[in-house]
Z-matrix of the N, CA and C atoms (Angstrom, degrees):
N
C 1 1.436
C 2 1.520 1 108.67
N 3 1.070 2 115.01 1 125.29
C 4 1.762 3 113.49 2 176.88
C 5 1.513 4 103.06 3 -108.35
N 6 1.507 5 98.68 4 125.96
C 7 1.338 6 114.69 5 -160.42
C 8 1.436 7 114.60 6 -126.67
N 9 1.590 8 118.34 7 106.74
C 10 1.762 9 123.61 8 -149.09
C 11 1.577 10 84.49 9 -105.17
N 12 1.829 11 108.53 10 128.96
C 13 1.341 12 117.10 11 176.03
C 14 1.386 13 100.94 12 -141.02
N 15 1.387 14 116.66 13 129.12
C 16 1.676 15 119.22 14 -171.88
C 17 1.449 16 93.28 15 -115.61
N 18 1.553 17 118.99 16 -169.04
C 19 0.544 18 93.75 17 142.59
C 20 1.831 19 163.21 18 -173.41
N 21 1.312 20 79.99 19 109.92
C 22 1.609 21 90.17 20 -169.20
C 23 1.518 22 81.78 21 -132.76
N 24 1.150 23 131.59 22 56.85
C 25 2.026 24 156.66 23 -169.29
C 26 1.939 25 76.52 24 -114.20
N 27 1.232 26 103.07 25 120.79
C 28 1.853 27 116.94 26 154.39
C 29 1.696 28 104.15 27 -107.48
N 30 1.938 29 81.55 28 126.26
C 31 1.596 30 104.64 29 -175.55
C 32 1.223 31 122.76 30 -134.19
N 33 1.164 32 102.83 31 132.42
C 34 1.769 33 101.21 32 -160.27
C 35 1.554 34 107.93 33 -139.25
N 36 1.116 35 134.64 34 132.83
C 37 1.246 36 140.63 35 -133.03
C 38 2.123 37 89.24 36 -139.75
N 39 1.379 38 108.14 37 150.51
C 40 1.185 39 133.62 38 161.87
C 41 1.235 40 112.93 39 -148.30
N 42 1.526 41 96.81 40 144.06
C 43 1.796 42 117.41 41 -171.55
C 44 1.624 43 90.02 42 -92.88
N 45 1.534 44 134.14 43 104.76
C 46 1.398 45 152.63 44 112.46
C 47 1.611 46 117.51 45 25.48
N 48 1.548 47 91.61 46 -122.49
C 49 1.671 48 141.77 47 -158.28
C 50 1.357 49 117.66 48 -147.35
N 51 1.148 50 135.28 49 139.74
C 52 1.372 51 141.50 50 -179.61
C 53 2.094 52 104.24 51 -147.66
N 54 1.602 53 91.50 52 126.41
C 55 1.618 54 86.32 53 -171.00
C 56 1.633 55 91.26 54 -155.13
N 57 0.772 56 117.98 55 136.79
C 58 1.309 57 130.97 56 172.24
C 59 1.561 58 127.57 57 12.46
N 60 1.145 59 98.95 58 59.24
C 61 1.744 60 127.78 59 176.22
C 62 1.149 61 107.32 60 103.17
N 63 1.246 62 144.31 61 24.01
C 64 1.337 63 150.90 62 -159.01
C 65 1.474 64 107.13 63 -138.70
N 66 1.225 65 138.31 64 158.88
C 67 1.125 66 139.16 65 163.98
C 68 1.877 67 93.12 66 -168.47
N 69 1.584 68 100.64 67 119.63
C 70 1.426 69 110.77 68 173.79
C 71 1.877 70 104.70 69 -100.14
N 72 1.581 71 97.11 70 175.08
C 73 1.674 72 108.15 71 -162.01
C 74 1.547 73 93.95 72 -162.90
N 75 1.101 74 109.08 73 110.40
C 76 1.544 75 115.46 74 -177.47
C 77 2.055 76 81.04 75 -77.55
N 78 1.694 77 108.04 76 162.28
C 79 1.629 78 125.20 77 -152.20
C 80 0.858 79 71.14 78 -137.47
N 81 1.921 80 138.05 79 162.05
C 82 1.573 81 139.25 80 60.67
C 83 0.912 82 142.65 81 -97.69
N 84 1.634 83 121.69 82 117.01
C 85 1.173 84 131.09 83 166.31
C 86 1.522 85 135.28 84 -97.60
N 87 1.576 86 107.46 85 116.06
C 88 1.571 87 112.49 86 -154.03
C 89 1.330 88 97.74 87 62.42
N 90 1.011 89 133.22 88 66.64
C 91 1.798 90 124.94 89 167.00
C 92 1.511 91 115.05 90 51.98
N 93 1.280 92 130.40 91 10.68
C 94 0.988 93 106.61 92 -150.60
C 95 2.030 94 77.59 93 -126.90
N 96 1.445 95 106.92 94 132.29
C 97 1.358 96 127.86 95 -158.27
C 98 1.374 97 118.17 96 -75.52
N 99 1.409 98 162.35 97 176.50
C 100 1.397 99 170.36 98 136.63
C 101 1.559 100 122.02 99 -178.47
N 102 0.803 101 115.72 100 -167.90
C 103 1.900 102 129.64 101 -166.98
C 104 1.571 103 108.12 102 -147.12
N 105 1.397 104 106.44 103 126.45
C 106 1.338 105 107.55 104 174.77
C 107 1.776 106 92.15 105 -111.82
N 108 1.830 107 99.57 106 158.05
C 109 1.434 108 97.37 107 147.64
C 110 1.365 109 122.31 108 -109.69
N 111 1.594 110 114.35 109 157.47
C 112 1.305 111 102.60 110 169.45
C 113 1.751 112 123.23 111 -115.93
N 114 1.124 113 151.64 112 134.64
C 115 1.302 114 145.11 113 -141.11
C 116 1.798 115 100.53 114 -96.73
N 117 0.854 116 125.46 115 105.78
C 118 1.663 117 141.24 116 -167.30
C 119 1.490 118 95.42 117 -93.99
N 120 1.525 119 116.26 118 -171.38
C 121 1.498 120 144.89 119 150.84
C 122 1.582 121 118.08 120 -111.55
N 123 1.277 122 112.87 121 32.35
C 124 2.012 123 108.60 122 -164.42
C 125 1.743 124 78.18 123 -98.50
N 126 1.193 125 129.82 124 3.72
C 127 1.794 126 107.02 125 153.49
C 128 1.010 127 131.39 126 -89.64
N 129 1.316 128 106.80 127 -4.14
C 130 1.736 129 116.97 128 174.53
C 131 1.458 130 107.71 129 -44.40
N 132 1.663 131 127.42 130 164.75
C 133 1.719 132 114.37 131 -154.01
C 134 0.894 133 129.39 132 1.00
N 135 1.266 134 111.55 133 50.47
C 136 1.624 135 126.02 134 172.00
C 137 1.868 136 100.26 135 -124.75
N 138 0.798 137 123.27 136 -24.08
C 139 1.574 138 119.13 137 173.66
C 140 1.826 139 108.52 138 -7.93
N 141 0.922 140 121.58 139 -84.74
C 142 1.494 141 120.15 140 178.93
C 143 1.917 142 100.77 141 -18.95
N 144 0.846 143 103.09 142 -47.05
C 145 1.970 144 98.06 143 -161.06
C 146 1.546 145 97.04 144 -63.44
N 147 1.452 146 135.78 145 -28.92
C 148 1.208 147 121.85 146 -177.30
C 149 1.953 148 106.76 147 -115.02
N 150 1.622 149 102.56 148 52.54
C 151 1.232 150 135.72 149 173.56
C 152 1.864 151 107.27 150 -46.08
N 153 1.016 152 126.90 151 -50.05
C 154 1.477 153 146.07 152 148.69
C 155 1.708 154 124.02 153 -35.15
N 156 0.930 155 120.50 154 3.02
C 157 1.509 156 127.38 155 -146.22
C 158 2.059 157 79.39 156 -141.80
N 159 1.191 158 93.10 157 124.09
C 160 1.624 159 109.12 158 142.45
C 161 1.732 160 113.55 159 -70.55
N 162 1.751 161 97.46 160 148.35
C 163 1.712 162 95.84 161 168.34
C 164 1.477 163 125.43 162 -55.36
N 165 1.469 164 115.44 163 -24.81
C 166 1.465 165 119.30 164 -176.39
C 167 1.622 166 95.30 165 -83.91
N 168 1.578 167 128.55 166 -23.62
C 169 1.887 168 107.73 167 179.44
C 170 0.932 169 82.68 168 -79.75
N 171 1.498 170 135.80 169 -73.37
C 172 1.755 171 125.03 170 -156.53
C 173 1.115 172 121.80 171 -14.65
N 174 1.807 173 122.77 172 -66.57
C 175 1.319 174 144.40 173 175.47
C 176 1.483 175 94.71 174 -63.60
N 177 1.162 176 135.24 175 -70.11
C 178 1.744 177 122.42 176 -166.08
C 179 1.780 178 100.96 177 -54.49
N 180 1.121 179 136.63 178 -54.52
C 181 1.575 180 157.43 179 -149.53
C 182 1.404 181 111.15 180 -61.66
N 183 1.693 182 96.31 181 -70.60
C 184 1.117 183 139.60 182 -177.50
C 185 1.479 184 146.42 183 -56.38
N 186 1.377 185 88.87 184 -89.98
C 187 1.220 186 103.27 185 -174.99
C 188 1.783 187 116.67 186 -98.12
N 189 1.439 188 94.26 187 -1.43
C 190 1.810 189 99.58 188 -173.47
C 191 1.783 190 94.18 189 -102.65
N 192 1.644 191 123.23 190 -3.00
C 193 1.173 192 116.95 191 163.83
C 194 1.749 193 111.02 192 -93.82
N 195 1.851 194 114.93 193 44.73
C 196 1.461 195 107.09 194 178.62
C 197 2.065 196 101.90 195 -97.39
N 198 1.297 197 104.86 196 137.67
C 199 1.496 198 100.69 197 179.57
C 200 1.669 199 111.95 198 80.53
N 201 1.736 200 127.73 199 16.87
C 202 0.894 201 126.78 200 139.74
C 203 1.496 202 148.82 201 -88.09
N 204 1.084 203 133.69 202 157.07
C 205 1.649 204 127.06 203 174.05
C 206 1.635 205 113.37 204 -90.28
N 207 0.967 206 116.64 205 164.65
C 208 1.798 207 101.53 206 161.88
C 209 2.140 208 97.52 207 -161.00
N 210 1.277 209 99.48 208 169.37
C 211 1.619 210 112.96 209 150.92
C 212 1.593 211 97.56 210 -69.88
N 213 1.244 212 105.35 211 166.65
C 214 1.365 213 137.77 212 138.81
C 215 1.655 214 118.88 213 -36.54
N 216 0.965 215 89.39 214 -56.19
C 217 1.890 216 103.09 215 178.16
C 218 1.536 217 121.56 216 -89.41
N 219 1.596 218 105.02 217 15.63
C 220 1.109 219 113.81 218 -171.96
C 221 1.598 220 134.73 219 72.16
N 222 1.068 221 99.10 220 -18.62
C 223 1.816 222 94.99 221 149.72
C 224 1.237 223 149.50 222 -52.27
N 225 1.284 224 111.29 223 159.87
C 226 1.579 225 96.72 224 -172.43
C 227 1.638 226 97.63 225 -96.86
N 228 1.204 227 112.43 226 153.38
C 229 1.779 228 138.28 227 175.12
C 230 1.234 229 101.03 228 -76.19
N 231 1.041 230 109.98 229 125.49
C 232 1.678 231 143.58 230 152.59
C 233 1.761 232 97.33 231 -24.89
N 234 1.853 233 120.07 232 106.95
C 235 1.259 234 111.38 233 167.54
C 236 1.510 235 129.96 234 -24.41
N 237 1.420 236 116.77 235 -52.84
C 238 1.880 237 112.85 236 170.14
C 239 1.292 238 114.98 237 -36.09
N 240 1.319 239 109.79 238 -50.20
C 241 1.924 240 102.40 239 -163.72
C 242 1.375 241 95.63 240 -81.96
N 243 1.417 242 126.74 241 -33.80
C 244 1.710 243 108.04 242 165.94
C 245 1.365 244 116.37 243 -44.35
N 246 1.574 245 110.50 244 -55.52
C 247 1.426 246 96.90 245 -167.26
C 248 1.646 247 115.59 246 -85.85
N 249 1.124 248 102.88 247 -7.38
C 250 1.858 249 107.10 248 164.97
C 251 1.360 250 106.97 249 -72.20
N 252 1.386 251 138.29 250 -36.00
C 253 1.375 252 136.13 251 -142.57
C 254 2.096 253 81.81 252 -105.29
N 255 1.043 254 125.67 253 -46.63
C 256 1.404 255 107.63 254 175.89
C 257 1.249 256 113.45 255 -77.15
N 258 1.461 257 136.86 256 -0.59
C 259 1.131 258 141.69 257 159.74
C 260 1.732 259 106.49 258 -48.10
N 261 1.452 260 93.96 259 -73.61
C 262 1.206 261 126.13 260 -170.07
C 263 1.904 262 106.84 261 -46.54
N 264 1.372 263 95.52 262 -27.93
C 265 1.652 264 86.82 263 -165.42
C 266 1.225 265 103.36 264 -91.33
N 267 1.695 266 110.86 265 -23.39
C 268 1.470 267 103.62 266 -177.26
C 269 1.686 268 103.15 267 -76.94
N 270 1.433 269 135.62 268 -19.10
C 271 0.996 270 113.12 269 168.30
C 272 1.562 271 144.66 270 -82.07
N 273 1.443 272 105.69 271 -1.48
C 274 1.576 273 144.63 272 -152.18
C 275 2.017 274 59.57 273 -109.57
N 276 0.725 275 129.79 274 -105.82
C 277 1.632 276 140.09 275 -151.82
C 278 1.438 277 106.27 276 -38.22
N 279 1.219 278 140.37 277 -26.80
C 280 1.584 279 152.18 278 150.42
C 281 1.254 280 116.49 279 -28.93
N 282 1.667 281 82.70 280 -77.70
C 283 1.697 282 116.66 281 -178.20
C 284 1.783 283 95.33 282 -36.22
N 285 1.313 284 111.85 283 -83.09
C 286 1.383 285 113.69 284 -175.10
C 287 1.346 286 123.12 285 -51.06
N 288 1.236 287 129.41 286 -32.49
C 289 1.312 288 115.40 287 153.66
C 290 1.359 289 130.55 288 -58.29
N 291 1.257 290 123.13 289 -41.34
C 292 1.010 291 98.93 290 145.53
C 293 1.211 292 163.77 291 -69.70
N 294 1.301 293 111.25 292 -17.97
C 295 1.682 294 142.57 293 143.76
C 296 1.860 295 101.87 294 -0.13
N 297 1.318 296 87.51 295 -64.21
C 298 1.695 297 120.91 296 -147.61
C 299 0.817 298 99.13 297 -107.56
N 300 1.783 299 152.48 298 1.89
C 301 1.245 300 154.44 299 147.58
C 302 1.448 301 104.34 300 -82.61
N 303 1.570 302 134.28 301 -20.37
C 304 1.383 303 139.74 302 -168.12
C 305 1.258 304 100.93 303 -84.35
N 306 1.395 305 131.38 304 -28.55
C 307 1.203 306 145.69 305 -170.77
C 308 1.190 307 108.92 306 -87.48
N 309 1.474 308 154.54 307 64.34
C 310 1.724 309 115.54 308 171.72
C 311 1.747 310 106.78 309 -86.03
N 312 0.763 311 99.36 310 -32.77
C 313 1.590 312 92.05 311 168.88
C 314 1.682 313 121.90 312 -38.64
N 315 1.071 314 108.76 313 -35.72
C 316 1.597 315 110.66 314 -155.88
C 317 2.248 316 88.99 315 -116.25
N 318 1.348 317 124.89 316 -26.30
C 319 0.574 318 109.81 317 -167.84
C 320 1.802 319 120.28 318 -126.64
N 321 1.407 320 88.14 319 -12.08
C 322 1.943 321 109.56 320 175.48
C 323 1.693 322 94.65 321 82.38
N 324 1.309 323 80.33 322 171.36
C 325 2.033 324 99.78 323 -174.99
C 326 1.263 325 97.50 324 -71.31
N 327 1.112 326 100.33 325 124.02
C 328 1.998 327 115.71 326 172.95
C 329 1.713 328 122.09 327 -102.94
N 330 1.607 329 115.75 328 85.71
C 331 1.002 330 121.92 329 -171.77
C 332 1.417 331 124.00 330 -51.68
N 333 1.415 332 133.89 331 163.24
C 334 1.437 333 132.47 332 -164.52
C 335 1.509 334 98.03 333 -65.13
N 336 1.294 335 113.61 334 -37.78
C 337 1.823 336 123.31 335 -152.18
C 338 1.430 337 97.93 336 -88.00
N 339 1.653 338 129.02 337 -7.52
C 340 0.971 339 128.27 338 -166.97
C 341 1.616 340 114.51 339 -46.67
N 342 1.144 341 141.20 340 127.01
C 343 1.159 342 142.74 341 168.22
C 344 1.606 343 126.61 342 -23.77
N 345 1.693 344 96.34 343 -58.22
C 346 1.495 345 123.69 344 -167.25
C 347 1.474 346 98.39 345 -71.39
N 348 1.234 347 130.42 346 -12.35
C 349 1.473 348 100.51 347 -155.09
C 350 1.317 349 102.79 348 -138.85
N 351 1.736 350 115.77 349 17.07
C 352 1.470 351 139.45 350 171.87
C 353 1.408 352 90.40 351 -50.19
N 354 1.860 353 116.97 352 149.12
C 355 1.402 354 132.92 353 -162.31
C 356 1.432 355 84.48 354 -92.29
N 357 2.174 356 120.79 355 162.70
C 358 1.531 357 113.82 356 172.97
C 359 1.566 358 91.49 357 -79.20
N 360 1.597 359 79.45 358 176.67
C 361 1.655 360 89.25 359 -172.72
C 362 2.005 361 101.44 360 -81.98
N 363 1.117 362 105.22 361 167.81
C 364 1.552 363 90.07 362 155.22
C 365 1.555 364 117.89 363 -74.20
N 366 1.445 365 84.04 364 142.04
C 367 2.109 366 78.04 365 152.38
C 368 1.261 367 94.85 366 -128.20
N 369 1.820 368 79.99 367 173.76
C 370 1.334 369 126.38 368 -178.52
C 371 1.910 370 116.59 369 -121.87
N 372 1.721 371 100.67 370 124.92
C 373 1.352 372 93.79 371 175.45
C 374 1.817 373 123.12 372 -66.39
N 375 1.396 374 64.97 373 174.27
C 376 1.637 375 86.13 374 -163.17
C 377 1.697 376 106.05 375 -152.35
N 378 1.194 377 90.41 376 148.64
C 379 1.934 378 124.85 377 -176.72
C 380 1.907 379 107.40 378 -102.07
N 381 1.085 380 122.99 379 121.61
C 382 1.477 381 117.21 380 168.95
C 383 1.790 382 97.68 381 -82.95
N 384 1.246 383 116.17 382 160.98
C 385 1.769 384 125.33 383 -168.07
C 386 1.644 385 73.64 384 -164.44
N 387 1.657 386 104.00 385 118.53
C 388 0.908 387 141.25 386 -176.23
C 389 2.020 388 94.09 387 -73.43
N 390 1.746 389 107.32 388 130.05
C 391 1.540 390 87.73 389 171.55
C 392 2.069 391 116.35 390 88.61
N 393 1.966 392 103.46 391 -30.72
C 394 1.391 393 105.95 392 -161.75
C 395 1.840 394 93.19 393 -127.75
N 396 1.208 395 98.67 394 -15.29
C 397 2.080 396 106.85 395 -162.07
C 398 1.278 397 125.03 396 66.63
N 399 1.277 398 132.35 397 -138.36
C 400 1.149 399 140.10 398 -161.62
C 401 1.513 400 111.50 399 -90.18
N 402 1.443 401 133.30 400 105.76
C 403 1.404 402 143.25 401 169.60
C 404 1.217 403 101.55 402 -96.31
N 405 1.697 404 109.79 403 121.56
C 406 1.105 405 129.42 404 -177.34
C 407 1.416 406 111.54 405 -94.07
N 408 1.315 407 107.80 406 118.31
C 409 1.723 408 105.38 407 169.22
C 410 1.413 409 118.80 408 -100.38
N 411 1.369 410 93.12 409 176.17
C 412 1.835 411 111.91 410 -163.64
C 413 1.925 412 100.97 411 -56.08
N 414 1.695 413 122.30 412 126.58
C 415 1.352 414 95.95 413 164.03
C 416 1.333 415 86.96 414 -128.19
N 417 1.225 416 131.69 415 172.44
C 418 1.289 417 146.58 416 140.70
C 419 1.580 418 111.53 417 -65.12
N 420 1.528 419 103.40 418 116.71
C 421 1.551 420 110.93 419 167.07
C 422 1.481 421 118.46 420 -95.39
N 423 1.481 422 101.13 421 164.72
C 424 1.465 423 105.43 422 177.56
C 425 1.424 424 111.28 423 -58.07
N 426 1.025 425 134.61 424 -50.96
C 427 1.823 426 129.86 425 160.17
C 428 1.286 427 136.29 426 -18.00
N 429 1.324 428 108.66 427 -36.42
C 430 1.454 429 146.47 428 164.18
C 431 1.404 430 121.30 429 -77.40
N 432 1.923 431 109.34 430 -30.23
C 433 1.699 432 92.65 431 -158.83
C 434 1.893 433 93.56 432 -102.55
C-alpha cells in the first residue's frame, strides 16, 4: 500500500488485538483506513505456541520483531506515522496514568517504578525480508523530535 502523509495528514490510531507478539491498531489517515502490526513480548512463556519454528526462526521471526511497526503486507510505514503513532501512545499512556493516579481510593498509590504503568517503548519500522526477518528502518523517535 503506498501511503502519502504530509504534513497537515490527520491521524488517528486505535489499539485492536494483542496475541502473542503481535499487537494490531486499526490507522486513519485522511480517512482513508488500514492496520498496522506492532511486534510486542506477550509471547514470552509462550515458546511452545510457535512449536513449528526452529530456535534460529523464533529469534529471526519472532522475537527480534519486539518494538517494531509494520504494514499489513509487511512493509515498513512511512517515518510520519511512526512518529505520530508513538506520539499517540505516549499520550494514550499519560492519559491512563493518570486515570489511575486520580483514583486512590478505587485504585491505591501507584508508585513511579510500578510495573503496570511503565511508558511503551518506542518503535521503529520495519520491513519483513523473506529468508533475512525483520529490517529495521530509520524512524524518528520521540527523543529526537
Amino acid at each position: 500500500m503506498k501511503l502519502k502523509i504530509t504534513d497537515s495528514s490527520h491521524i488517528k490510531f486505535a489499539q485492536r488485538l494483542r496475541f502473542n507478539g503481535v499487537w494490531v491498531h486499526d490507522v486513519w489517515v485522511d480517512g482513508q483506513y488500514f492496520q498496522i502490526e506492532i511486534g510486542d513480548d506477550s509471547f514470552k512463556g509462550r515458546r511452545e505456541l510457535f512449536s513449528g519454528m526452529s530456535d534460529v526462526e523464533f529469534e529471526r521471526d519472532v522475537v527480534d520483531r519486539i518494538n517494531t511497526v509494520t504494514m499489513m503486507d509487511r512493509s515498513a510505514p512511512p517515518e510520519p506515522l511512526v512518529t505520530a503513532f508513538n506520539q499517540w501512545r505516549k499520550e494514550l499512556h499519560d492519559e491512563r496514568v493518570e486515570r489511575l493516579r486520580s483514583q486512590p481510593e478505587r485504585y491505591g498509590t501507584i508508585s513511579e517504578d510500578d510495573p503496570f504503568i511503565q511508558p511503551y517503548p518506542d518503535v521503529v519500522a520495519a520491513r519483513y525480508e523473506p529468508g533475512q526477518g525483520w529490517v529495521k528502518t530509520t524512524a524518528v523517535s520521540l527523543s529526537a523530535a
